[in-house]
Structure formats: structure tokens, C-alpha cells
C-alpha positions in Angstrom: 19.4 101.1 -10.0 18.4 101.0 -14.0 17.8 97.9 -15.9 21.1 96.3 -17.0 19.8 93.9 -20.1 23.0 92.1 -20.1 23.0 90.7 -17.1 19.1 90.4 -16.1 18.4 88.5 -19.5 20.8 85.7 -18.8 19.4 85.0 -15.3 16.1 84.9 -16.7 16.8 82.6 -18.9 18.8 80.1 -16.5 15.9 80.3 -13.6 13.5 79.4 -16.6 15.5 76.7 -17.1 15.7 75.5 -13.4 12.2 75.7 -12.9 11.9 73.4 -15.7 14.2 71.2 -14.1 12.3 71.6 -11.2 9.1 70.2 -12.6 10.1 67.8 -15.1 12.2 65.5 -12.5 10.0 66.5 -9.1 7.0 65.2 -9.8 5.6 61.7 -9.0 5.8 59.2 -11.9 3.1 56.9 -13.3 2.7 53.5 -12.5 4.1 52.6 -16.1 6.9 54.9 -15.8 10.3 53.3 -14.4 11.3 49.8 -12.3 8.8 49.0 -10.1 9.1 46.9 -6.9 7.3 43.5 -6.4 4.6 45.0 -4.0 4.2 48.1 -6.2 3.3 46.1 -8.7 1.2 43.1 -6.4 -0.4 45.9 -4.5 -1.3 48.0 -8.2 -2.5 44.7 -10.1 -5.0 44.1 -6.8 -6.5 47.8 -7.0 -7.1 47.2 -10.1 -9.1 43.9 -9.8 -11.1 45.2 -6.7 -11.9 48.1 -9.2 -13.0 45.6 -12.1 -14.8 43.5 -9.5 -13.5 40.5 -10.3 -12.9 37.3 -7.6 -9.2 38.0 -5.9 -7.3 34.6 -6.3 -4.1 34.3 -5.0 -1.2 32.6 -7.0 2.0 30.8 -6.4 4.0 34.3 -6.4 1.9 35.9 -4.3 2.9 33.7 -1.1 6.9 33.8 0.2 8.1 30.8 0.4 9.2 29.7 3.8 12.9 30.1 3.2 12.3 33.5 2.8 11.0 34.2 5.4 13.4 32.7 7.6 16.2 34.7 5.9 14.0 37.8 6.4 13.3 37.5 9.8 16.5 35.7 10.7 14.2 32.3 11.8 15.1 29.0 10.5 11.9 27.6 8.7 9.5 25.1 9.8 8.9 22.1 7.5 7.4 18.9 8.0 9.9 16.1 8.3 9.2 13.4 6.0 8.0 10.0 7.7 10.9 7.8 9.0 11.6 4.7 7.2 11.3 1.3 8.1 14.7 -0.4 9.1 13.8 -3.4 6.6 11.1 -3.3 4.3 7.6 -5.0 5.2 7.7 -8.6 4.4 4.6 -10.2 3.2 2.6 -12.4 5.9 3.8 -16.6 6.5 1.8 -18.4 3.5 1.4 -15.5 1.4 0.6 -16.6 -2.2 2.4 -15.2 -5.4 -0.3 -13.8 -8.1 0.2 -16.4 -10.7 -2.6 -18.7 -12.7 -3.8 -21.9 -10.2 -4.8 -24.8 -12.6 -6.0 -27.2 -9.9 -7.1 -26.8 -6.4 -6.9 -30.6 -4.1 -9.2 -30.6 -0.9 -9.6 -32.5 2.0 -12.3 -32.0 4.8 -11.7 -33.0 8.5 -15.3 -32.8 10.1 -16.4 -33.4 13.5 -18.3 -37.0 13.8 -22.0 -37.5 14.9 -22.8 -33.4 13.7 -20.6 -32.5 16.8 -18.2 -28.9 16.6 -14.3 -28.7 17.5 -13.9 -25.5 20.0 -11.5 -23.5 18.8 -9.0 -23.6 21.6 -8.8 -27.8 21.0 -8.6 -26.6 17.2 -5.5 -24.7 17.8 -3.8 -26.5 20.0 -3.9 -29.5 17.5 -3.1 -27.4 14.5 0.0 -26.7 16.2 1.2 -30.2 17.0 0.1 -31.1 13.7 2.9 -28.6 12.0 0.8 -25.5 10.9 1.6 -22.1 11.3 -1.3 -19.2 11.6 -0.5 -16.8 9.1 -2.1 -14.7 5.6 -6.1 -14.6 5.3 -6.1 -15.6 9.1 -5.9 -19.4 8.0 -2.9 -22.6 8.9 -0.5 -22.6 6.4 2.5 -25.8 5.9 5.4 -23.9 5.2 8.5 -25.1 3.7 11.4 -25.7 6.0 13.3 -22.7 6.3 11.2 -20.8 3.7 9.0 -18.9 6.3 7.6 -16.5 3.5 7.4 -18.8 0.6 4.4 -19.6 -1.1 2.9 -22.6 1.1 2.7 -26.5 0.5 -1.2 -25.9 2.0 -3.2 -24.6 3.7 -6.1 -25.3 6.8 -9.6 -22.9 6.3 -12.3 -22.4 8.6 -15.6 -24.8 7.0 -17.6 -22.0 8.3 -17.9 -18.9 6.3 -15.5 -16.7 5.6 -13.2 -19.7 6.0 -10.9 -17.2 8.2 -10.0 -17.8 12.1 -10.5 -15.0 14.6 -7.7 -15.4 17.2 -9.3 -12.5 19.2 -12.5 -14.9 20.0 -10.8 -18.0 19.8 -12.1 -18.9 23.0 -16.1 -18.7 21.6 -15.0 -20.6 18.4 -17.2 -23.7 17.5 -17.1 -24.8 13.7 -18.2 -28.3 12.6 -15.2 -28.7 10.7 -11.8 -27.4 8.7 -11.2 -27.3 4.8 -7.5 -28.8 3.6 -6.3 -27.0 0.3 -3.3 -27.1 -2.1 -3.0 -24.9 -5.1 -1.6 -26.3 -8.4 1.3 -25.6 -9.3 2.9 -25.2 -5.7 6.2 -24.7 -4.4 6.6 -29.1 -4.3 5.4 -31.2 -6.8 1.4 -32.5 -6.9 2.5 -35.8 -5.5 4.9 -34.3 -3.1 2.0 -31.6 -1.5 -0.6 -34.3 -1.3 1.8 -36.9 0.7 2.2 -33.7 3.1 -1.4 -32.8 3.1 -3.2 -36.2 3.8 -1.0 -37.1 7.2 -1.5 -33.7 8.4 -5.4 -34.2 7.7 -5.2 -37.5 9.5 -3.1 -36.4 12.3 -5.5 -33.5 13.2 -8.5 -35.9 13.0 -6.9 -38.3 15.4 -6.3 -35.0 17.2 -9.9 -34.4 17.3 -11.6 -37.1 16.9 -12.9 -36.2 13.6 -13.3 -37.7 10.3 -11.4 -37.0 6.9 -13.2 -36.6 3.6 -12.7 -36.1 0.3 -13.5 -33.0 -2.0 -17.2 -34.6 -2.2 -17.3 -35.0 0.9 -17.4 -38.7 1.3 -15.2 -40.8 3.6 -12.0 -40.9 2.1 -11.1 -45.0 1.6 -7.6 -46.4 0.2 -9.6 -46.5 -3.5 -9.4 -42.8 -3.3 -6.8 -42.2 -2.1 -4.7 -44.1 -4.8 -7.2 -42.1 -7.6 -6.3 -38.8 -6.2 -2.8 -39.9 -6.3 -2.8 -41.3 -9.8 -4.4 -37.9 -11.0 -1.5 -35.7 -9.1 1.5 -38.0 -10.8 -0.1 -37.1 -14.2 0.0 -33.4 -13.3 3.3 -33.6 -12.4 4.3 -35.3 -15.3 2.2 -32.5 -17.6 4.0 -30.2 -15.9 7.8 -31.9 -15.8 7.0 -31.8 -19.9 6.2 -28.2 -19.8 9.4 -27.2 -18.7 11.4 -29.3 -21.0 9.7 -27.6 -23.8 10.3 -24.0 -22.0 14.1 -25.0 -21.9 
């Protein structure tokens, strides 16, 4: 059979073209070339930094979060539940004091006579029947009536060092004597605070056969007493004028 040119030239052409075809759309493309996936392009930039030998640090999109991978895998994630809260929020301990600027600070002392020590189970017990409440710092407190976390009227320290009683050795507690306080201004007047402090003072020394003193520690007398008493009614009368002017 001869060479027909019409028809052999045209199928030369069209298998030239197909070949083309062939080639141009079957092989692989480069790595800039068209959409690549996420992992493609995770998996490319890594060979490419273990090839530059730089450090490999992974980033925020580099991790799944767990939600996806719960909807991957058809597992509901785990998370960590956040704490529970409180039913009512933490209330501050009984005789708690507000931050706020003390101008004046009246003391007492009740001391055991004849350098003896109060045990700290007798010390208790008489704190107790003498009104006082255990509370903030590990000190006695007076509280106001019904006013559990108010600020208190004052307050009954260890005279030993760090003023502070330890109710887990109260049994093995001997201290030569307690320290009265009241911080100016208070919930109550001066006057007030000091006509609560000095019977409670003299109650627990009857209580324990101890002795009250004053800030110098000196036995308190009636002359005192009436000078400590002058010097509170002029606080509160300082302080009475203060407010007027605030108004």
C-alpha cells in the first residue's frame, strides 16, 4: 500500500499534538505550581529548614487544636474543667481591719503578779467569759454586736512575741501577760472603745489574778484613768469637727 499524503499528514500532525498534550499536563508539578494542601506545604517548609540547618520550632498552626481532632476522629475532646466556685464568696476573718490611716493606738497591759505566767488554757477560758472572740492575726477581738466581720472595738495580743496565740499548743502556752489595743478611729467613738476596753481588762485580771497597767506600764490608778479619758473625749471631739467640715 503507497503513501497517501492526504491522509498520513493529518494524523501526523494530531498524534504530535497529543503527545504534547501528553507531556504538558502528565507530569508532576513544582512545589510553586498550583493549590497546595496544609501538609504539603508544613511537610515542604520543614525539608527545607532541616536542609538550611536551622533549629525546628513549632508554632501555633502547626498543632490541631483539640476540637479537631475530636471531629476527626469522631471523639469528643478532653479539656480541663475550670475550678468550681465557691457558693458565697470568702469573707474576711472576725476582727479583720479595713486598710485605712490609724492616728492613735490606746493600750492596756494585764500582767501576771509576783513575775508569775497565765497557762494558756486558764487564758482562754477567761477570754471567753470575758466577751472576746479568737479571730484575724490569731489574737481576741471585741466585736460589735451583730457585726461579726466589722472592723473591731479591740483587740487582746499575746505580750510575748509575735503577739499571736497558737490554738494548736494551747495546752503548753505560758506568757507573763496579754496586751489590750484599740486603733483610732474605730468603729465606736474614743470614749465609747475605752469604756469597753478597761472592764474587759479588769474582768480578765480578776479572772486571773493579774494586774492592769497602763501603756507605760505602771499600775493603772483612778488619776489615769480620768487622763486617758480626758485625752479620748478630745479625739472625739477633733474628730466630730472633721466631719462637720467634710459635710
Amino acid at each position: 500500500m503507497g503513501w497517501n499524503a492526504a491522509i498520513g499528514i493529518p494524523l501526523a500532525i494530531a498524534g504530535a499534538i497529543v503527545l504534547a498534550l501528553i507531556y504538558f499536563f502528565g507530569r508532576p508539578r513544582r512545589p510553586e505550581q498550583g493549590r497546595r494542601t496544609p501538609r504539603e506545604t508544613r511537610d515542604d517548609r520543614l525539608e527545607v529548614e532541616r536542609r538550611d540547618g536551622d533549629r525546628i520550632e513549632p508554632t501555633f498552626g502547626d498543632v490541631p487544636d483539640q476540637a479537631e481532632l475530636a471531629i476527626s476522629d469522631g471523639t469528643m475532646p478532653e479539656v480541663d474543667a475550670p475550678p468550681p466556685r465557691s457558693a458565697e464568696p470568702s469573707r474576711p476573718a472576725p476582727g479583720a481591719r479595713a486598710p485605712q490611716p490609724i492616728e492613735r493606738i490606746v493600750t492596756l497591759f494585764v500582767q501576771a503578779r509576783g513575775g508569775a505566767v497565765f497557762s494558756g488554757s486558764d487564758l482562754i477560758v477567761a477570754a471567753e467569759k470575758a466577751g472576746l472572740a479568737f479571730g484575724d492575726m490569731g489574737i481576741f477581738h471585741r466585736l460589735m454586736p451583730g457585726k461579726p466581720q466589722s472592723a473591731p472595738v479591740f483587740s487582746m495580743a499575746n505580750m510575748i512575741k509575735p503577739g499571736n496565740f497558737d490554738m494548736r499548743q494551747v495546752e503548753t502556752l505560758q506568757t507573763p501577760g496579754v496586751s489590750f489595743f484599740m486603733t483610732l478611729p474605730g468603729p465606736l467613738p474614743a470614749l465609747d472603745a475605752w469604756d469597753a476596753m478597761l472592764p474587759t481588762a479588769q474582768r480578765l485580771a480578776e479572772l486571773l489574778d493579774g494586774v492592769v497597767l497602763d501603756e507605760e506600764r505602771n499600775a493603772l490608778g483612778r488619776q489615769g484613768v480620768a487622763h486617758i479619758r480626758d485625752e479620748l473625749r478630745a479625739f472625739d471631739r477633733k474628730q466630730e469637727r472633721g466631719q462637720i467640715r467634710l459635710r
